[in-house]
N, C-alpha and C positions, 0 to 999 in steps of 0.2 A: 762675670762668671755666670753661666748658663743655670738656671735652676730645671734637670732633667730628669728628676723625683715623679713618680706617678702617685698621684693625691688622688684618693678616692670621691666623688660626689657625694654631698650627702644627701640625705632623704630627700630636704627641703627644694635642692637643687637639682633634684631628680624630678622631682613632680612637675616644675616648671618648664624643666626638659622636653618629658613626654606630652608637657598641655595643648601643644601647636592643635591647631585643625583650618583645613585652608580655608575659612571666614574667618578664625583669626589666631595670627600669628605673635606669640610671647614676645616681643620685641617692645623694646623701652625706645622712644624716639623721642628725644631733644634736642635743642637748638637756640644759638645764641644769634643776636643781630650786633655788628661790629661794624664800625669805623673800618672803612678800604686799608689793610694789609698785604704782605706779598705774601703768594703763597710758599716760596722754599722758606721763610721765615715761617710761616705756620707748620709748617711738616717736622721742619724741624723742631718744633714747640714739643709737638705729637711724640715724635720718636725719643725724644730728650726724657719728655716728663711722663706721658700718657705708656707708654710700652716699661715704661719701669716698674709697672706690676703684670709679675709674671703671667698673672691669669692670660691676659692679652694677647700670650703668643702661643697658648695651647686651645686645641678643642674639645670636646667632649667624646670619649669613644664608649662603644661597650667591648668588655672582653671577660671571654669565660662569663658571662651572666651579671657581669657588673661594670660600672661606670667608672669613669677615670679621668682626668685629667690629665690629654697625652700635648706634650710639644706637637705643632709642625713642622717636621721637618725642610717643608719646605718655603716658612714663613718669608713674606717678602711684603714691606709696608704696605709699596703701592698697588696691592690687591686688596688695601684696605683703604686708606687714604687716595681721596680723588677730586679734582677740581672738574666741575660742571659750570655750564653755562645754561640760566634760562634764556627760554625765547622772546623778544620783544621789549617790551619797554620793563619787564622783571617788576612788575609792583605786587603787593600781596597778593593778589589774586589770583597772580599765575603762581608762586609759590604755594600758594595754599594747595591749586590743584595738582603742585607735585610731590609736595608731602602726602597727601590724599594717596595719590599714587603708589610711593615708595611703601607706607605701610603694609600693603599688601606684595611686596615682595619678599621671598625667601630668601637665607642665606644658602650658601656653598656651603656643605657641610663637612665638606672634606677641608674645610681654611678653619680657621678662629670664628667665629660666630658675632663678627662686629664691624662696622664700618662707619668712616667716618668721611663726609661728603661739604667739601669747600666750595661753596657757589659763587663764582667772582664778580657778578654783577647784577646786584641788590639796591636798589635805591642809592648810588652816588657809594655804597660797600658793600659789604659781604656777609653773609649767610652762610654759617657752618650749622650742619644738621650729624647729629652721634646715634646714629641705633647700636643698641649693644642687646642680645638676647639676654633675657630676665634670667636665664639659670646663672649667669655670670656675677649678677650683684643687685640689688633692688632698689628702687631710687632712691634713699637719704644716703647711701653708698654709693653710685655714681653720681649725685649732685658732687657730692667729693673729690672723687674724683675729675668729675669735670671742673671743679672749681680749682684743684690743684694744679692744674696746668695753668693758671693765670695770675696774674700779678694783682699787688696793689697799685702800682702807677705804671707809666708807661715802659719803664727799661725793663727790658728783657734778661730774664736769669735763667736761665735754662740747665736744669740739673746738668752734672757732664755726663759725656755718654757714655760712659764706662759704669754708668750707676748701676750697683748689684739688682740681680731681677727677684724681685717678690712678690710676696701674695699680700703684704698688709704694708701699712703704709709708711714710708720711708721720716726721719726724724724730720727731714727739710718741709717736705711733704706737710706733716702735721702740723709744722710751726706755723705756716703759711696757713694751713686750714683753721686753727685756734684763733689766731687775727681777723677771721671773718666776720665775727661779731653775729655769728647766728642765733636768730631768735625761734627755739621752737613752740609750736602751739602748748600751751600750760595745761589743757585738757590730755594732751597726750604724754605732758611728762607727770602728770599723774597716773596715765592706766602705765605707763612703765613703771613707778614708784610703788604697783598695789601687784605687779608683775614677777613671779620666780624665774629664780635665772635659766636662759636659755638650756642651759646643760638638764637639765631637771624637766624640761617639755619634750626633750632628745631621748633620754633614758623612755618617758613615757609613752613618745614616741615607737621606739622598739622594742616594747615590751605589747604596744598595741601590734605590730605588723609580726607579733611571734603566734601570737596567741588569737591573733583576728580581734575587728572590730566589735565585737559583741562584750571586749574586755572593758568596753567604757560603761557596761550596764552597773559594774562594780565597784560598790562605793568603797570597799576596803582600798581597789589599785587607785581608784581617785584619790583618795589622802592619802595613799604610799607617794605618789608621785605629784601631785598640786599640791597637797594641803590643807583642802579643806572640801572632802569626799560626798556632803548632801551638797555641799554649793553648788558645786561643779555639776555632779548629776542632775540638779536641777536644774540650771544652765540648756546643761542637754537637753534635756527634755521639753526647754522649751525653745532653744532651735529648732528643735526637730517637730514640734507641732505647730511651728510659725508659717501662715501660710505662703503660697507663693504670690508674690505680686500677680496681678492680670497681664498675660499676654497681649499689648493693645497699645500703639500710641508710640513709648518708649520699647517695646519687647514685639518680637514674631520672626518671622522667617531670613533669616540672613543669609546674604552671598558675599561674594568676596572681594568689591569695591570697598573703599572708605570714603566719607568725606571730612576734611578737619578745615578747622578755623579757631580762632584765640583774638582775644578781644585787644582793643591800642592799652596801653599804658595808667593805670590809675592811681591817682595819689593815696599812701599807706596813709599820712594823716587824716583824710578824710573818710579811712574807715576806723581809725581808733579813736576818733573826735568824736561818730556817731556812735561808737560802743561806749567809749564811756559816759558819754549823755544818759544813753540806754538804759546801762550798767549789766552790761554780758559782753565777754568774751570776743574778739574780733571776729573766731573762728563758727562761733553760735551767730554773730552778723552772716557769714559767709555761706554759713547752713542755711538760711532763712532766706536768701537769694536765691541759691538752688531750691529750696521747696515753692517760693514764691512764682520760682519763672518753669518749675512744672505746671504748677497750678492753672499757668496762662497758656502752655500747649493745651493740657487736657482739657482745659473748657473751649480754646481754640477750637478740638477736633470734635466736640459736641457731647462731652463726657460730663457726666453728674458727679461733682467730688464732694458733696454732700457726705459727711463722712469718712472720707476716704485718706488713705495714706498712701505712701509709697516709699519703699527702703533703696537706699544706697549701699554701699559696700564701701568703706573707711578702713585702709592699711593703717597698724599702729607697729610700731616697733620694740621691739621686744630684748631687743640686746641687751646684756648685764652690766651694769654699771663697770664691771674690770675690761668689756670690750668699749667703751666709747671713753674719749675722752673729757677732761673739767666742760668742754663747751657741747657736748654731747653729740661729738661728730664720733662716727663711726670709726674703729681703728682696721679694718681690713674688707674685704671682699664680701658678697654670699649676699643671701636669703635669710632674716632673721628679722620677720616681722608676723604679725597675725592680723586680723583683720574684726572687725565690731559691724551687727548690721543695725545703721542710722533710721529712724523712722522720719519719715519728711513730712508734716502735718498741710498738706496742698489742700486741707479742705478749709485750712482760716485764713480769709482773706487780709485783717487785720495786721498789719505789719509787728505792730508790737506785740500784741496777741503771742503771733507767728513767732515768733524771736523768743519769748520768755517760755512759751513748750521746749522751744530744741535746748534750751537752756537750762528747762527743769530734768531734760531727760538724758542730756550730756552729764549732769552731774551724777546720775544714775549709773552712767556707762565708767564711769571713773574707778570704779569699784569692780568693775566688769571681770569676769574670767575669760570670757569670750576670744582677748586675745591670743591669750595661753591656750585653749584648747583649738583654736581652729588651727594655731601655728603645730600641733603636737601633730593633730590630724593630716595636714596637707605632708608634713616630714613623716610622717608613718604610711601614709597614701603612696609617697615616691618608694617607700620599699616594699610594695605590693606590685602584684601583674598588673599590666597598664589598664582591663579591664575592671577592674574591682577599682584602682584611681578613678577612672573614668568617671563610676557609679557613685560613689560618696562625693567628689566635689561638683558632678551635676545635680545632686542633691539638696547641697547648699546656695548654688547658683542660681539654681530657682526661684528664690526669694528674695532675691533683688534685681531692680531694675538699669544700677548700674555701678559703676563704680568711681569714686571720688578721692583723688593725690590731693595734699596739701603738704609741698614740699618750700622749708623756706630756706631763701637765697640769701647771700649777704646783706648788710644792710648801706655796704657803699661801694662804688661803682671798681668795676676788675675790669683788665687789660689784661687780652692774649695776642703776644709777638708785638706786643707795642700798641694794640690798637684798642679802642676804647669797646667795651660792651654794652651796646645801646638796651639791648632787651635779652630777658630767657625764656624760656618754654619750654614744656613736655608733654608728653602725652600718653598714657595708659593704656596697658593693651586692654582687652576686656578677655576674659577666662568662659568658656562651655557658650550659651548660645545669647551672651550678654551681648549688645549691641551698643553700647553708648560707652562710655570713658570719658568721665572730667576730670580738669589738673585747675588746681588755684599755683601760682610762686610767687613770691617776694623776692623782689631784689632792687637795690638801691633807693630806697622809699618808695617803689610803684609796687602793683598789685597786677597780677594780671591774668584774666580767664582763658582755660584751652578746655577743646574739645575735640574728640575722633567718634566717628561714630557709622553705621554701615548707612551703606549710600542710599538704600531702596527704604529705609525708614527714618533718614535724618536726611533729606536730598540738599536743605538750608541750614544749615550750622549756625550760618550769622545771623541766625534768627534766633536761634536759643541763646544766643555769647549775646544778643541785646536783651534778650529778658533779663539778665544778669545783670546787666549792669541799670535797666530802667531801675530793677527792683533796689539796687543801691539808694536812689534819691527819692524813692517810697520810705526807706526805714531815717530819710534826712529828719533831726531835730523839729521843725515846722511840721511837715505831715505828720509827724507822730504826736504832735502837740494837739492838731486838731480832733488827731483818733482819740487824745484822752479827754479832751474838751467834749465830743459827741458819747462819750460814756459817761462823761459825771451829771450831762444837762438832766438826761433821764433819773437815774438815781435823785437827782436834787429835787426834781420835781413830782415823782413818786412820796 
């Protein structure tokens, strides 16, 4: 049975809507590596499991001044579903440079806003890549879904195809997703645990796009709608005096190439071995990598970090404990996340140093409002004229230099259409005139770095995906042991 209901956009889904600009397009790009499959067994995978939420077979229209979720009338898979051939002997490197590619291409906006691209000759298999446009779902919701189309061992169970079309996720669906054994980061199931429920940033939300932006200077509608009215405004105020990162290095002039690349495979024990040696966090190790291996561009390009920091952009998720399930997998669709901005300490070179800052200042952020009010703001931005959106989230844009996904994947190995999944990936779009995009994912005990980033100031990718991982066996038990050993000799000798 058809679901032929016109469902409104919400704010949140609006914004991401209208974000596109052609240097860079809101598109979620991921991608599994798999064991050689046939591809009518995969499509069929697709159309079985993946088109069972309705969203997939509608686009986004406007009408009369508002947003909707219309059917295509004239939906046909394989305007969506497509096997490709790279050229040549097909090793990373040509694949990198056609994902590189593909990023910057637009959709048909008269189809569904999503594609899905089976490459059939990949190192000895196959290479499936999913763009789906971010207004459609945000990634711990399509990790989801992506993961829902796959199995725990190799036989294929393919929902039937008569499965009713919805927007949230089917019981088979969930059962399957619960058995994933996901582990999400513990810093971010606290800023959800200290987080009001979505409905309560929605209200706040439009009660901000009633009354205009100047309704956040108000500490009364702050505790009507958060909770807690001097926090929040304070909050505010100091986003709003936080300066902008430098234009330099990571930030400046963008055009409409990308370049991407994502590191091989790394074993998860050998970064909770070093965290708990440590005694921080996997994800405070993972922060410390990325500040570590800025640190080594910016002195690379002759820059004094003396001092100096530089903010990322960290998605937290924000949904109410009645939308996610016991394993805190999302139950449907959307946009329902806020965002915290990370300070990256690139001027201590000290690995341990380095690690116990992000870590004193993670626990800081655990408390945080930030994600609540940015997610109120971006869902109140989408029901303003696209000029006044425009102008408050290039506001916040500015003050980071990029942005960073930590989406985690099962912890044991899935099969789609019978075939084994070697590897995952994704990649982030980047929002106003951010240039850079990193993704960490976990999946089947590896670990593994991506990166997108524009082409005229990132032209080497696998340069920064090695600083990442050098910076791993800098924060190894041994080097860290020396850095404490060359702190105490002084003290002792003093």
């Amino acid at each position: 049975m058809k679901d032929t209901a016109r469902k409104p956009l919400n704010g949140a889904d609006i914004a991401w809507l209208r974000m596109d600009s052609p240097c860079n397009l809101m598109i979620i790009n991921a991608m599994l590596i798999t064991e050689r499959m046939d591809f009518s067994d995969f499509r069929n995978t697709i159309v079985n499991r993946f088109l069972s939420f309705s969203r997939f077979l509608k686009r986004p229209v406007m009408s009369s001044g508002k947003y909707y979720w219309e059917d295509d009338p004239y939906f046909d898979v394989d305007n969506h579903v497509k096997k490709v051939a790279l050229p040549g002997a097909a090793d990373k490197k040509i694949l990198q440079y056609y994902l590189a590619d593909l990023v910057s291409v637009p959709f048909d906006e008269s189809k569904p806003l999503w594609q899905i691209l089976f490459v059939e000759n990949y190192k000895g298999g196959n290479a499936v890549i999913l763009r789906v446009h971010h207004c459609y779902a945000d990634g711990l919701a399509l990790i989801s879904v992506f993961n829902s189309i796959t199995d725990a061992s190799s036989n294929i169970k393919p929902l039937p195809c008569n499965a009713p079309k919805q927007e949230s996720f089917s019981d088979e669906v969930m059962n399957s997703v619960k058995n994933m054994n996901y582990e999400w980061p513990r810093y971010q199931q606290a800023l959800e645990s200290a987080a009001v429920k979505a409905d309560k940033y929605k209200s706040f939300a439009k009660k901000v796009s009633t009354d205009g932006i100047s309704i956040l200077k108000s500490q009364d509608v702050l505790k009507e709608f958060i909770g807690d009215g001097v926090r929040a405004a304070a909050e505010l105020a100091q986003l709003a005096i936080m300066p902008s990162d430098p234009k330099e290095v990571f930030k400046g002039r963008l055009g409409v190439r990308k370049t991407c690349a994502w590191s091989e495979p790394l074993n998860f024990d050998k970064f909770h071995g070093i965290a708990k040696v440590i005694g921080c966090k996997i994800n405070d190790l993972l922060l410390s990598c990325v500040a570590g291996a800025f640190r080594e561009e910016l002195i690379a390009a002759g820059k004094d970090v003396d001092g100096e920091n530089r903010h990322i952009t960290l998605p937290v998720n924000i949904r109410s404990e009645s939308e996610m399930d016991a394993g805190g997998v999302p139950e449907e669709l959307g946009n329902y996340f806020g965002t915290v901005f990370v300070s990256l300490p690139v001027d201590i070179e000290n690995p341990l140093e380095r690690v116990y800052k992000i870590k004193h200042d993670m626990i800081a952020l655990k408390q945080s409002l930030q994600p609540a009010l940015s997610y109120g703001i971006l869902y109140a931005a989408g029901l303003m004229p696209t000029g006044v959106q425009k102008t408050i989230l290039e506001s916040f844009g500015n003050k980071t230099s990029a942005v960073l996904s930590n989406v985690p994947g099962p912890r044991k190995p899935r099969y789609i259409a019978g075939a084994r999944i070697q590897e995952q990936m994704f990649w982030v779009p980047q929002t106003g005139d951010l240039g850079l995009g990193l993704s960490i994912i976990s999946y089947a005990g590896q670990i593994q770095f991506g990166l997108v980033g524009d082409a005229g100031l990132f032209p080497s990718p696998e340069r920064i995906i090695n600083r990442f991982v050098t910076q791993i066996d800098l924060h190894r038990t041994d080097i860290v042991a020396s850095y404490i050993e060359d702190l105490v000799q002084p003290t002792m000798a003093s």
